[in-house]
Biopython code that builds the backbone (N, CA, C, O; Angstrom):
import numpy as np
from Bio.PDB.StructureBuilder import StructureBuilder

atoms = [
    (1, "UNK", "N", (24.909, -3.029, -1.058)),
    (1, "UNK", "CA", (24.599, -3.400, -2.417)),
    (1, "UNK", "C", (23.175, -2.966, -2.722)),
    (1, "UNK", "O", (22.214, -3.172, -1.981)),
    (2, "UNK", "N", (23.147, -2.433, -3.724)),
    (2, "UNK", "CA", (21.600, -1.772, -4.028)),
    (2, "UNK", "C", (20.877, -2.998, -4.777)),
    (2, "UNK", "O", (21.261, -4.165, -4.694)),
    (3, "UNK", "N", (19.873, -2.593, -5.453)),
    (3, "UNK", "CA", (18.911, -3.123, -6.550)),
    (3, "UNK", "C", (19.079, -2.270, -7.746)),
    (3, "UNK", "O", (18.807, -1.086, -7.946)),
    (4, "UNK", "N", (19.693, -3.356, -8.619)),
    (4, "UNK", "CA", (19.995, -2.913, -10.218)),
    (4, "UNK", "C", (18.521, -2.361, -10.915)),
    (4, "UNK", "O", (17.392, -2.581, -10.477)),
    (5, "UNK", "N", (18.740, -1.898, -11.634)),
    (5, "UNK", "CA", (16.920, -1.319, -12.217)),
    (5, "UNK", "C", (17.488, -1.874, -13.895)),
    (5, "UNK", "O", (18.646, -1.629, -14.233)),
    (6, "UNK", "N", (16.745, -2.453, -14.624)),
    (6, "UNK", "CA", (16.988, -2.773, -15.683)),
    (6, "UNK", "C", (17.177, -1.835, -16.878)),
    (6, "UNK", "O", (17.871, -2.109, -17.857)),
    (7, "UNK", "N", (16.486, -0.694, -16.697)),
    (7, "UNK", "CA", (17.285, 0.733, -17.635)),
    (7, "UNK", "C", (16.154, 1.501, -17.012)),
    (7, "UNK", "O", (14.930, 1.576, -17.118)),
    (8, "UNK", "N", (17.142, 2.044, -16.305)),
    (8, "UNK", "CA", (16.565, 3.245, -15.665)),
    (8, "UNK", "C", (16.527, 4.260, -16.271)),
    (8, "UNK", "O", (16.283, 5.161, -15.468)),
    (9, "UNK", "N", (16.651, 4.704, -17.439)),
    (9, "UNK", "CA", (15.846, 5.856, -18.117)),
    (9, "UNK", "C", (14.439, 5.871, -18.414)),
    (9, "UNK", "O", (13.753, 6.861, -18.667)),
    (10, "UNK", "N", (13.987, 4.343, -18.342)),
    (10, "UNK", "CA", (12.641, 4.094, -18.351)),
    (10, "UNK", "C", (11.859, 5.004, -17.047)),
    (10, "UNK", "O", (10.848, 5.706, -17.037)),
    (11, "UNK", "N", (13.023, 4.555, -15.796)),
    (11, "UNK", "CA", (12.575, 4.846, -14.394)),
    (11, "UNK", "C", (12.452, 6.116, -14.101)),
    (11, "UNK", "O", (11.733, 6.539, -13.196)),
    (12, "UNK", "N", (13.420, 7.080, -15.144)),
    (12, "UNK", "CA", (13.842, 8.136, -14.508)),
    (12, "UNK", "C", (12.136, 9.183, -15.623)),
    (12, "UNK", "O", (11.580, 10.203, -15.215)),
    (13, "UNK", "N", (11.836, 8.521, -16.782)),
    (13, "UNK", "CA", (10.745, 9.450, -17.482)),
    (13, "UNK", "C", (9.180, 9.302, -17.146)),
    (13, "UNK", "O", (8.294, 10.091, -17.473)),
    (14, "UNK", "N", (8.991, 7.614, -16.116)),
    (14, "UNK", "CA", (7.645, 7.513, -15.816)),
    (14, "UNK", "C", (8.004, 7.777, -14.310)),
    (14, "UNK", "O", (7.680, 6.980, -13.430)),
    (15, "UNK", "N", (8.503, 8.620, -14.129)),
    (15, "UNK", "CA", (8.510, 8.793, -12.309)),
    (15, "UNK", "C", (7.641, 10.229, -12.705)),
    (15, "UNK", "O", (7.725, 11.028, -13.638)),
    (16, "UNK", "N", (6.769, 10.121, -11.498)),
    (16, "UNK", "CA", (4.918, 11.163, -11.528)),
    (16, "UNK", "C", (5.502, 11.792, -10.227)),
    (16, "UNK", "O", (6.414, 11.147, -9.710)),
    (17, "UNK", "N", (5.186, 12.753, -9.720)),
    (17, "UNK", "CA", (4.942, 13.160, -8.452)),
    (17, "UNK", "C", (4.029, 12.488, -7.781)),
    (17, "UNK", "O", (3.178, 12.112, -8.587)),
    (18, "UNK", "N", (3.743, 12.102, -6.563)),
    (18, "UNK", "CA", (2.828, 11.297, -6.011)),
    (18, "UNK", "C", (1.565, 12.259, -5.903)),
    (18, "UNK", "O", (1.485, 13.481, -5.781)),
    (19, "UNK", "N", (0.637, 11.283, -5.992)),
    (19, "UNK", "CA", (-0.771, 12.489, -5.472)),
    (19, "UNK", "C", (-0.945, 12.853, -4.106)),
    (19, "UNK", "O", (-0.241, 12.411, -3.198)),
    (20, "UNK", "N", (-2.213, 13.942, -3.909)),
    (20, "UNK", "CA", (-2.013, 13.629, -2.797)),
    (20, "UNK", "C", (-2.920, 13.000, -1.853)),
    (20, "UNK", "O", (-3.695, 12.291, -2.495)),
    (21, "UNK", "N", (-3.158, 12.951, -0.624)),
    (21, "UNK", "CA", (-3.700, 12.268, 0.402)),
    (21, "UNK", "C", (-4.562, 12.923, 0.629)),
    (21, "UNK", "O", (-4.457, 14.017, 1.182)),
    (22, "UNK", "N", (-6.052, 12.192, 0.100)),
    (22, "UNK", "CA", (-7.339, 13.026, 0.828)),
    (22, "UNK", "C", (-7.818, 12.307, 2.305)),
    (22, "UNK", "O", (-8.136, 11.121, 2.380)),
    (23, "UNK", "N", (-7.815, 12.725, 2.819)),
    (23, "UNK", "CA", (-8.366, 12.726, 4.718)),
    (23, "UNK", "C", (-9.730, 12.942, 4.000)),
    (23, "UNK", "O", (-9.834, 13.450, 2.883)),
    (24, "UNK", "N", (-10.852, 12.460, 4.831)),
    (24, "UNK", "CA", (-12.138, 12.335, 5.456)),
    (24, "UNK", "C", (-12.562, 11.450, 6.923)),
    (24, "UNK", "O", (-12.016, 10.649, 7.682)),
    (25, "UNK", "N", (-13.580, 11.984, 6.819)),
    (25, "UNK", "CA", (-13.962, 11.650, 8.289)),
    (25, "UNK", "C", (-15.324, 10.842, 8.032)),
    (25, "UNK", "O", (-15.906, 11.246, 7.025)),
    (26, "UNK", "N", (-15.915, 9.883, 8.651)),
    (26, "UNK", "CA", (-16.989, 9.061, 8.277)),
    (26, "UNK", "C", (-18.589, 9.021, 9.101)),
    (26, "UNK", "O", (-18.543, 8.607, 10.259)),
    (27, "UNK", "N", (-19.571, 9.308, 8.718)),
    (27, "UNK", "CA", (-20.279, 9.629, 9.427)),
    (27, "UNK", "C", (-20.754, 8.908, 10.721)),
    (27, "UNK", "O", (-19.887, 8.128, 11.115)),
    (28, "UNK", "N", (-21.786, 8.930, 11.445)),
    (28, "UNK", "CA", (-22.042, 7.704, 12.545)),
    (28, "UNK", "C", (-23.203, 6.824, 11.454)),
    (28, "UNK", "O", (-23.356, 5.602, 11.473)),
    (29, "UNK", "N", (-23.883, 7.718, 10.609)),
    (29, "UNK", "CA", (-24.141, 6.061, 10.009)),
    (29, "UNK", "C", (-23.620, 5.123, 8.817)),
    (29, "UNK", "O", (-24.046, 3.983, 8.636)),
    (30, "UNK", "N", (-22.186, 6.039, 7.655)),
    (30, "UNK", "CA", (-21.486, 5.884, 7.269)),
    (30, "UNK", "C", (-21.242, 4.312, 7.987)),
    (30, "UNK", "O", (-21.796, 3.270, 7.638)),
    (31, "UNK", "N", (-20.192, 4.501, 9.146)),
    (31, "UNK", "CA", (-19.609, 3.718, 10.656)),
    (31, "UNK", "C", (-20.505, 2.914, 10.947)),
    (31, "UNK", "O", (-20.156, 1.901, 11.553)),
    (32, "UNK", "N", (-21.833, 3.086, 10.640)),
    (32, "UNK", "CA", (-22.880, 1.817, 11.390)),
    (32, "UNK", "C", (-23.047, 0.893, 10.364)),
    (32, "UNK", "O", (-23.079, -0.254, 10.810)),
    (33, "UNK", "N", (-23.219, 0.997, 8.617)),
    (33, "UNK", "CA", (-22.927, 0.732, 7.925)),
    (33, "UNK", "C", (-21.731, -0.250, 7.550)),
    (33, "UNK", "O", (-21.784, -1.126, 6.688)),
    (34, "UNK", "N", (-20.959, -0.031, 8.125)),
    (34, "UNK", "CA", (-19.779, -0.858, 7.892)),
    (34, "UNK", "C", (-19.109, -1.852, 8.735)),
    (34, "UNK", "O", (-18.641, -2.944, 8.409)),
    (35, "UNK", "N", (-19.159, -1.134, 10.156)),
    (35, "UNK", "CA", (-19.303, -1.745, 11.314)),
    (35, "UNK", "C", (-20.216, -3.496, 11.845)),
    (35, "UNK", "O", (-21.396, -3.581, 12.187)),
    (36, "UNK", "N", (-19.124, -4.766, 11.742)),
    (36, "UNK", "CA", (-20.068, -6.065, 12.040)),
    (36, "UNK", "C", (-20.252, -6.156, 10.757)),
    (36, "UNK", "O", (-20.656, -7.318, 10.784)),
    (37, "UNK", "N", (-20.300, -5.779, 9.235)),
    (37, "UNK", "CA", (-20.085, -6.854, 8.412)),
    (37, "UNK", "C", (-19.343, -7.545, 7.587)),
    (37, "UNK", "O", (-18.399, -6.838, 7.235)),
    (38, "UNK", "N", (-19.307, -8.591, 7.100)),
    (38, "UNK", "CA", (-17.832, -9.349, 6.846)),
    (38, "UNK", "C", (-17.404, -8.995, 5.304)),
    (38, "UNK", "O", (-17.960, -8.779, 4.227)),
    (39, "UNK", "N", (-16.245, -9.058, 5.778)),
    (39, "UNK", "CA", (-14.636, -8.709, 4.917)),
    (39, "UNK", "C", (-15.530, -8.909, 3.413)),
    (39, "UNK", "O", (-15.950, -10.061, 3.305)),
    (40, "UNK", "N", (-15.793, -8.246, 2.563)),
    (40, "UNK", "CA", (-15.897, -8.616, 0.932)),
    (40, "UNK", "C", (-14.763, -9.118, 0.265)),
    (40, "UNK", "O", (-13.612, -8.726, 0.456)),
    (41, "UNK", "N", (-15.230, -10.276, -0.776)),
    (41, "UNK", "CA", (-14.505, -11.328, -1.227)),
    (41, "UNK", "C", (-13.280, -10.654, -1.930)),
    (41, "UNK", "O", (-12.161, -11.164, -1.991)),
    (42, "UNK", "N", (-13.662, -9.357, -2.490)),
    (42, "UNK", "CA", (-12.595, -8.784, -3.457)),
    (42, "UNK", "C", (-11.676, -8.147, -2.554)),
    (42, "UNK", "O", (-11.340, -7.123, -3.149)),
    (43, "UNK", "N", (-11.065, -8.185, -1.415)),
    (43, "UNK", "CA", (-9.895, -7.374, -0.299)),
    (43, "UNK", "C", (-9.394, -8.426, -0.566)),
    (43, "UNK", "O", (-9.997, -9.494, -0.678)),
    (44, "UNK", "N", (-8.144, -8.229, -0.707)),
    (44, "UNK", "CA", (-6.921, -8.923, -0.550)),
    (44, "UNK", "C", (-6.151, -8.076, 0.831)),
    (44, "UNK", "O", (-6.127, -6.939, 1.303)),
    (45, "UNK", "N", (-5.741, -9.024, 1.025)),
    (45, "UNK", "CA", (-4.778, -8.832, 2.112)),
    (45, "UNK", "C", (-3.110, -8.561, 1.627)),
    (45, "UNK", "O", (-2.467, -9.265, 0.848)),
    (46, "UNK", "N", (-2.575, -7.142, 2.448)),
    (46, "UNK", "CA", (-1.455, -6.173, 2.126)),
    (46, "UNK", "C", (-0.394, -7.445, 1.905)),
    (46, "UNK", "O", (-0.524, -8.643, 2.155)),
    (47, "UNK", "N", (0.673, -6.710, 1.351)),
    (47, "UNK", "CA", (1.932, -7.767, 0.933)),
    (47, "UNK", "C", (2.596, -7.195, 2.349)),
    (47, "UNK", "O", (2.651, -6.045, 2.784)),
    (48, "UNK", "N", (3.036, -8.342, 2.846)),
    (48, "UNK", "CA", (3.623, -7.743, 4.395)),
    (48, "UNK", "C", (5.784, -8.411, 3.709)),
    (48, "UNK", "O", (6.200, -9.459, 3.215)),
    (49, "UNK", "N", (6.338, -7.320, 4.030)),
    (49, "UNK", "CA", (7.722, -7.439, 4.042)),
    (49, "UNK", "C", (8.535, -8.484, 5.574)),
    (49, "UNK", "O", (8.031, -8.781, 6.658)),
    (50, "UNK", "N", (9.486, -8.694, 5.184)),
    (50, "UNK", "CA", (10.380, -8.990, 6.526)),
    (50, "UNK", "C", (11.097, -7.695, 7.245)),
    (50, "UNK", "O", (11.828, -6.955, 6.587)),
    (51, "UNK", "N", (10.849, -7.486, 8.564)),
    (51, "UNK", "CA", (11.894, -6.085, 8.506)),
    (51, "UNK", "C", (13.126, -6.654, 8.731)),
    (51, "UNK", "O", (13.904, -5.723, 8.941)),
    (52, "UNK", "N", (13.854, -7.994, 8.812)),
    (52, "UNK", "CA", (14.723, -8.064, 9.474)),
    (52, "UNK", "C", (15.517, -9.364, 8.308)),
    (52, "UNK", "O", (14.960, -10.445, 8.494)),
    (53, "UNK", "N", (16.653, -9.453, 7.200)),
    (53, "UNK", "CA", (16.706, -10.074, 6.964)),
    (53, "UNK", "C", (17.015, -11.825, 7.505)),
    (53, "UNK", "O", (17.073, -12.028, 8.718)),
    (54, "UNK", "N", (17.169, -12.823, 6.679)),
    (54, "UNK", "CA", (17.055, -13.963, 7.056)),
    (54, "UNK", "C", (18.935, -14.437, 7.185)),
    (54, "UNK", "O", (19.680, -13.945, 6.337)),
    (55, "UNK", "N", (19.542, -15.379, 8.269)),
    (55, "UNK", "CA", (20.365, -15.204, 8.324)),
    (55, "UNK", "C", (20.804, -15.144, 9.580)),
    (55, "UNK", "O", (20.014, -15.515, 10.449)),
    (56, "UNK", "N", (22.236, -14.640, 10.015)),
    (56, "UNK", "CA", (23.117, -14.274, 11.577)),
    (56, "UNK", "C", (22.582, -13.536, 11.585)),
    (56, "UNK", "O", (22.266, -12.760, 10.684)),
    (57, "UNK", "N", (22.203, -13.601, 13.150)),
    (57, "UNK", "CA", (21.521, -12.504, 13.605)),
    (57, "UNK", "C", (22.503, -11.752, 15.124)),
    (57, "UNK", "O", (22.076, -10.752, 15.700)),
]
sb = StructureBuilder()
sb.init_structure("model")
sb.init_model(0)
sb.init_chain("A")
sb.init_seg("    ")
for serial, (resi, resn, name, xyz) in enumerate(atoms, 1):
    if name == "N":
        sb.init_residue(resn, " ", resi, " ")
    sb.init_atom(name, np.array(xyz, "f"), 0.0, 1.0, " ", f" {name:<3s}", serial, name[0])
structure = sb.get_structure()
């Protein structure tokens, strides 16, 4: 059973190509900089999924 989309013509005209992925590398004092100090108030923490539904297992 899928997931209904509520009108997917909406879905099908704002679908973008994804951008892409810039790689960098960080300097050693970039890294010293960041390294030992604490978490800033504005990070939220990722939405973590279940991989395994709930239920017989």
């Amino acid at each position: 059973m899928g997931t209904s989309v509520p009108n997917w013509k909406n879905e099908i005209q704002g679908a973008t190509r994804p951008s892409e992925v810039k790689e960098y590398t960080l300097s050693p004092e970039e890294l010293a900089q960041i390294i030992g100090k604490p978490i800033p108030a504005s990070h939220t923490k990722p939405i973590k999924f279940r991989s395994k539904p709930k239920g017989k297992e």
